[in-house]
DRENGUTOR-722761 format. One line per field, with one value per residue (C-alpha): residue in one letter; x, y, z. Coordinates in Angstrom, 3 decimals, always signed. Each point is the difference from the previous one (the first is absolute). Example, Ala and Ser with C-alpha at 12.3 -4.5 7.8 and 13.67 -1.06 7.14 Angstrom:
fipa: c(A, S)
c1: c(+12.300, +1.370)
c2: c(-4.500, +3.440)
c3: c(+7.800, -0.660)
END
This chain:
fipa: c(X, X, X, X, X, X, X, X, X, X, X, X, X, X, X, X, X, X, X, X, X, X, X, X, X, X, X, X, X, X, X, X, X, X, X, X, X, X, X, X, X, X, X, X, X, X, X, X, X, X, X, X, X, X, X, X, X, X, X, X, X, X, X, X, X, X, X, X, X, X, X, X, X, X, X, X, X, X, X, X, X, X, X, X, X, X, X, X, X, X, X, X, X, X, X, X, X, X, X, X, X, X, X, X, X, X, X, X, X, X, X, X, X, X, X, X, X, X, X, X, X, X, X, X, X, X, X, X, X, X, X, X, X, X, X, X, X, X, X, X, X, X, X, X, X, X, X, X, X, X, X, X, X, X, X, X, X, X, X, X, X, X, X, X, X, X, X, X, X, X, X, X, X, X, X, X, X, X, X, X, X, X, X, X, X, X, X, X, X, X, X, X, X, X, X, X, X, X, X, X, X, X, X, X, X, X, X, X, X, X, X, X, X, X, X, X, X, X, X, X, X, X, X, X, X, X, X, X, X, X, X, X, X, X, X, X, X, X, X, X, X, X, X, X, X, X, X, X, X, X, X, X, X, X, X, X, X, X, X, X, X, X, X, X, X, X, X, X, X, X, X, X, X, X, X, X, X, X, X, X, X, X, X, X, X, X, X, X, X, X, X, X, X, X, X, X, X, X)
c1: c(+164.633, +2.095, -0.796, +1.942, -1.414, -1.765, -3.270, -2.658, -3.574, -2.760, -2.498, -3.292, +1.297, +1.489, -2.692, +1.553, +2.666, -1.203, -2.275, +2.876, +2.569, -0.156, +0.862, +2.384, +2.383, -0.247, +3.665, +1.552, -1.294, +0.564, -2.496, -5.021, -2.008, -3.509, -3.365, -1.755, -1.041, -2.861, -1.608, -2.895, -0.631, -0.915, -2.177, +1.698, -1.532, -2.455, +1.539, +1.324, +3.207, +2.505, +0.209, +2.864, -0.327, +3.354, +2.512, -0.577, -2.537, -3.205, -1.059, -2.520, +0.697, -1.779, +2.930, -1.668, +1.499, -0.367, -0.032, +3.752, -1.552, +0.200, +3.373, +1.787, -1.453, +0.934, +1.660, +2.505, +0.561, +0.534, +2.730, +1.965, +0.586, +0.591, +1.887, +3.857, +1.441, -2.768, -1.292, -3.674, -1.669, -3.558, -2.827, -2.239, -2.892, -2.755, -3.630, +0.899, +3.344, -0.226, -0.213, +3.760, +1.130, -2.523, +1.187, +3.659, -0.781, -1.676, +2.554, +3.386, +0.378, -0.014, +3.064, +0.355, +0.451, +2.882, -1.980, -3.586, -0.732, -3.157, -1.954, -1.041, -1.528, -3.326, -2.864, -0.604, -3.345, -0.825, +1.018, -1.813, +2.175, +3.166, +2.995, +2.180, +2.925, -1.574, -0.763, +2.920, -1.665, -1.847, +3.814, +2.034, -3.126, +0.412, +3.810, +0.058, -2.607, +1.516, +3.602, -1.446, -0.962, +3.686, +3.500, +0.160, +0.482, -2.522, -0.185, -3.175, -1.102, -1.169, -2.337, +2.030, -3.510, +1.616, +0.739, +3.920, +0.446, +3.266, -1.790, -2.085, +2.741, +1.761, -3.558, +0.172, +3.705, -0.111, -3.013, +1.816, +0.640, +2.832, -0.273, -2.482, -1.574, -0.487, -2.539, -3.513, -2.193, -1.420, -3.936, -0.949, -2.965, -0.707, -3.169, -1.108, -1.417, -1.747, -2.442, +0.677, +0.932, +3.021, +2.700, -0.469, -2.588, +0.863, +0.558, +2.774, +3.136, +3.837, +1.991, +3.992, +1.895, +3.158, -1.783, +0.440, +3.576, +0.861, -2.281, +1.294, +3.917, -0.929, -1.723, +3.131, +1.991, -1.868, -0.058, +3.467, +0.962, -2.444, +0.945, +2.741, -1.949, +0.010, -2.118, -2.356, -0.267, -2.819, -2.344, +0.207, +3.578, +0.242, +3.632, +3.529, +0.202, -2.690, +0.761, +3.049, -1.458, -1.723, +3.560, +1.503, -2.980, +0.713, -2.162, +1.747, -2.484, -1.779, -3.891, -0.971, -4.124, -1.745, +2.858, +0.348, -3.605, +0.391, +3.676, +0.043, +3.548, +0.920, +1.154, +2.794, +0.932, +0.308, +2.205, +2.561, +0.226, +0.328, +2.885, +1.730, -0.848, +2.525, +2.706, -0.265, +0.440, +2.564, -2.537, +1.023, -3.249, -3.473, +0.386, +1.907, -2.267, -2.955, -0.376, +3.021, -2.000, +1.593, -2.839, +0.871, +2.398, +1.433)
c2: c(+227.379, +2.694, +3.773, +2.115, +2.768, +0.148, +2.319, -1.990, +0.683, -0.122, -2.197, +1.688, +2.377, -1.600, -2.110, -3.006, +1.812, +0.504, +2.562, +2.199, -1.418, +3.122, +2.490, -1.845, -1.674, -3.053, -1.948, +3.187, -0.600, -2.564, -2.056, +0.676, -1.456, -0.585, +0.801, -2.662, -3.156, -1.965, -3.609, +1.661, +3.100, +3.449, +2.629, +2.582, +2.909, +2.262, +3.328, +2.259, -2.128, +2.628, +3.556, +2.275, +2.080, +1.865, -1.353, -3.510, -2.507, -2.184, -2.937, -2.432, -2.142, -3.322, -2.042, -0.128, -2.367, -2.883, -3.101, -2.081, -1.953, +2.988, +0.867, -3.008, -0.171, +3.636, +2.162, -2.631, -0.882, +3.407, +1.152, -3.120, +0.986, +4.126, +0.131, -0.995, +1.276, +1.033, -2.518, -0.479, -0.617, -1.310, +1.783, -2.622, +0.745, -2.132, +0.017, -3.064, -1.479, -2.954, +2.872, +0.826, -3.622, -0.572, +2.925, -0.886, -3.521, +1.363, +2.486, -1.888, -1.960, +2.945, +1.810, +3.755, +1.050, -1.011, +0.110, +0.689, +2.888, -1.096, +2.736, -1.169, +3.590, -0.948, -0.689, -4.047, +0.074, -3.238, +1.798, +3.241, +1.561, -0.260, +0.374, -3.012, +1.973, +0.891, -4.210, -1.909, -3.040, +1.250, +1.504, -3.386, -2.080, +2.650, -0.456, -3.208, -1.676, +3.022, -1.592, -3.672, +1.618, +1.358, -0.204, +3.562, +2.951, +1.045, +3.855, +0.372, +3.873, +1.209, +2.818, +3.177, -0.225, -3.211, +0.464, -1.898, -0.378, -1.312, -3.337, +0.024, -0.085, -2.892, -1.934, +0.018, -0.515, -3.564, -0.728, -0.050, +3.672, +0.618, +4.238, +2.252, +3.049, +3.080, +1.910, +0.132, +2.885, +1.957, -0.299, +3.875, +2.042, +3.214, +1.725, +2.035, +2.990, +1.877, -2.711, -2.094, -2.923, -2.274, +0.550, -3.832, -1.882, -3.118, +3.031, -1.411, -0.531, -0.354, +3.080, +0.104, +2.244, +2.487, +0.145, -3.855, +0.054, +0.163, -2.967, -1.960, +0.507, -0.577, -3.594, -1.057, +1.026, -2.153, -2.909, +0.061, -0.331, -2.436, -2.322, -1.117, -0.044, +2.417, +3.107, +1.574, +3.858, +1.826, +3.373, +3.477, -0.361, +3.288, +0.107, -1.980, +1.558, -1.288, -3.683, +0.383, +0.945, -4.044, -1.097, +1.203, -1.199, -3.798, +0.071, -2.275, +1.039, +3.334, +0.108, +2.890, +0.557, +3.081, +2.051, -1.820, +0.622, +3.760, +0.097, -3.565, +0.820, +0.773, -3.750, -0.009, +3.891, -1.790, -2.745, +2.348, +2.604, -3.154, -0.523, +3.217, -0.057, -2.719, +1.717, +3.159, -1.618, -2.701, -2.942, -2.899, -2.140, +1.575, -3.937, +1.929, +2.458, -2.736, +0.041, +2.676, +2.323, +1.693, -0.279, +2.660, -1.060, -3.237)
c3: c(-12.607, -1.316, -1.040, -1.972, +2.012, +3.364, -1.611, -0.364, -1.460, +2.969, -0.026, -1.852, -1.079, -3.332, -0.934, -1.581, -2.015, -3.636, +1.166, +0.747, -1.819, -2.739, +3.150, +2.066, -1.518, +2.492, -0.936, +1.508, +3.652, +2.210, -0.821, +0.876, +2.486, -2.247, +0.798, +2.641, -1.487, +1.837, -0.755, -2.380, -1.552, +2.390, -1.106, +2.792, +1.756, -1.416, -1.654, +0.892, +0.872, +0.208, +1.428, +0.592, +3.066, +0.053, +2.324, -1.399, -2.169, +1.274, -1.838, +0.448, -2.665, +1.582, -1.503, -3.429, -2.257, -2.938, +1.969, -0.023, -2.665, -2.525, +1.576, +0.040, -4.526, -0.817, +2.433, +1.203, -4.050, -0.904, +3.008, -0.888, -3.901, +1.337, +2.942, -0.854, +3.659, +2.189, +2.623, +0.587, +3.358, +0.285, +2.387, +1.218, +1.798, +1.338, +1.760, +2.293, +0.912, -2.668, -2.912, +0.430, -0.475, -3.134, -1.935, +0.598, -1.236, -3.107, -0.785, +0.630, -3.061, -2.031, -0.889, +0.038, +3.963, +2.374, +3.592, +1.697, +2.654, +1.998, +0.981, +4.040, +0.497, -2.078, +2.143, +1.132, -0.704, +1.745, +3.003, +0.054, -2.334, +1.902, -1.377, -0.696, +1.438, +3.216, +0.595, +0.672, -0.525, -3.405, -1.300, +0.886, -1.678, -3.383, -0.224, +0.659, -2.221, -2.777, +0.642, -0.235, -3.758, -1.161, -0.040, -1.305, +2.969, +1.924, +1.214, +2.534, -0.039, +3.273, +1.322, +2.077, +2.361, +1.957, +3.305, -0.592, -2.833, +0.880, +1.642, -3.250, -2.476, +2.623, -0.617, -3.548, -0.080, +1.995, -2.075, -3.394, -1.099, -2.076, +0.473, +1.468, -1.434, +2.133, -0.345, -1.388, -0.143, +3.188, +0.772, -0.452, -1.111, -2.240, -0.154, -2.455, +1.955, -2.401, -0.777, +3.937, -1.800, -0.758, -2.377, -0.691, -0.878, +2.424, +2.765, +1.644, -1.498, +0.061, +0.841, -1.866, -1.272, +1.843, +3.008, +0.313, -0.491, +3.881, +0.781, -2.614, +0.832, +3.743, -0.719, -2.003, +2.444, +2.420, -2.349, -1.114, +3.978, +0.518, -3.033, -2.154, -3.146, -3.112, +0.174, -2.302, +1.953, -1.888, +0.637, -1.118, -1.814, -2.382, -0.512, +0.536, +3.512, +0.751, -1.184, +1.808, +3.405, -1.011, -0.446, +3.044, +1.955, -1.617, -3.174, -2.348, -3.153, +0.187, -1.633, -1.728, -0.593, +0.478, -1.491, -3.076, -0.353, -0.083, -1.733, -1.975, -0.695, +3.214, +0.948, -2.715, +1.046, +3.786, -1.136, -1.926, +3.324, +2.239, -2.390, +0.012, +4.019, +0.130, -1.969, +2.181, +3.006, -1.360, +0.576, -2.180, +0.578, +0.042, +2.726, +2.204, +0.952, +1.627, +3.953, -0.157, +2.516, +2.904, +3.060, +2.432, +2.298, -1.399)
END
């Protein structure tokens, strides 16, 4: 796959592209990860989904979404007549480990998206509820049965709760991964203290925003050392220094999500600065920045 720019729409926060398509103007990034698709339709978690509390966003969104049916007979339709330059990746999500491998058979005869990012940090609810990351055996299975499905490239998005994610990411890679996608949201918790309940209605949810930033550069650090394959660095990117501290660290695409849902035009204003970054400092190729950082005393 090629991008024309290494910014790259995260995954939920961008629905399926039309929805935002009069805000961003999506052909001038690198390319939007779409909302999760599963096997049948998903009502999601009860409201309230989202709260801001500050330093950062919580959302509980319960992977809500059409069903790939619906998907794969409007949304995939509609990216494929809109986007010109822009590549699409796929979120697929699943309930068990066959899920993953029937929504990438019932997607990838349709046109309109260039690659699938499996989302492993969903709960395997035959085991407990899991993760499909955190199982070895569960992650090959997923990648596996998904690669059986596809000649298109698979990313595999991974939780920063693992305990090496470095052995993880090796896991997926021997099991058929094309990239990996680092990181997902943080388990957190906000309570509303005036009434002594939760800012969400699921109670739980998934922490990003700046304060993720360090976690997320640190985990594709360690995956870009533990792998040869491209990386997808993601979490609280708010500006082009920030995508470029994903660079250095070995990013090879850089996902913007909570950011772009507070400034929708700040994904475009990142590409240009990443841009001028590069004439500054006399950088010919935004390529020549990945894995470029100096670890003290090498």
């Amino acid at each position: 796959m090629a991008f024309q720019n290494p910014i790259v729409l995260a995954a939920g926060t961008a629905a399926y592209g039309r929805e935002i398509a009069d805000v961003v103007r999506l052909d001038a990034l690198g390319g939007l990860i779409t909302k999760a698709v599963s096997v049948e339709p998903r009502a999601g978690a009860p409201a309230p989904r989202v709260a801001d509390f500050g330093d950062g966003m919580i959302n509980a969104i319960g992977l809500a979404n059409p069903g790939a049916e619906l998907v794969r007979r409007e949304e995939l339709p509609w990216l494929a007549r809109e986007l010109r330059t822009a590549r699409v990746i796929v979120n697929v999500v699943g309930r068990v480990v066959e899920d993953f491998a029937e929504v990438v058979g019932m997607l990838d005869s349709v046109d309109g998206f260039q690659a699938y990012e499996l989302n492993v940090s969903c709960p395997n609810t035959r085991q407990g509820g899991l993760e499909f990351g955190a199982d070895p055996a569960a992650l090959a299975t997923v990648v596996s049965r998904a690669r059986a499905q596809t000649r298109r490239p698979l990313f595999v998005k991974l939780s920063p709760t693992l305990a090496n994610i470095g052995d993880v990411a090796k896991c997926a890679a021997d099991a058929g991964a094309d990239g990996i996608t680092v990181v997902n949201t943080i388990p957190g918790l906000v309570i509303e203290t005036g009434t002594r309940t939760t800012a969400l209605g699921f109670g739980t949810g998934g922490v990003s925003g700046p304060g993720l930033r360090p976690v997320g550069v640190l985990a594709t650090w360690k995956v870009s050392r533990a792998v040869t394959l491209p990386v997808i660095g993601l979490g609280g990117v708010t500006s082009a220094d920030d995508a470029l501290q994903y660079l250095m660290a070995g990013a090879t695409l850089v996902g913007i999500g909570t950011a772009a849902l507070a400034n929708p035009r700040l994904p475009e204003r990142i590409v240009a600065d990443l841009g001028a970054w590069c004439s500054v400092h006399r950088v010919a190729s935004i390529r020549d920045v990945i894995g470029s950082l100096r670890w003290p005393g090498s």
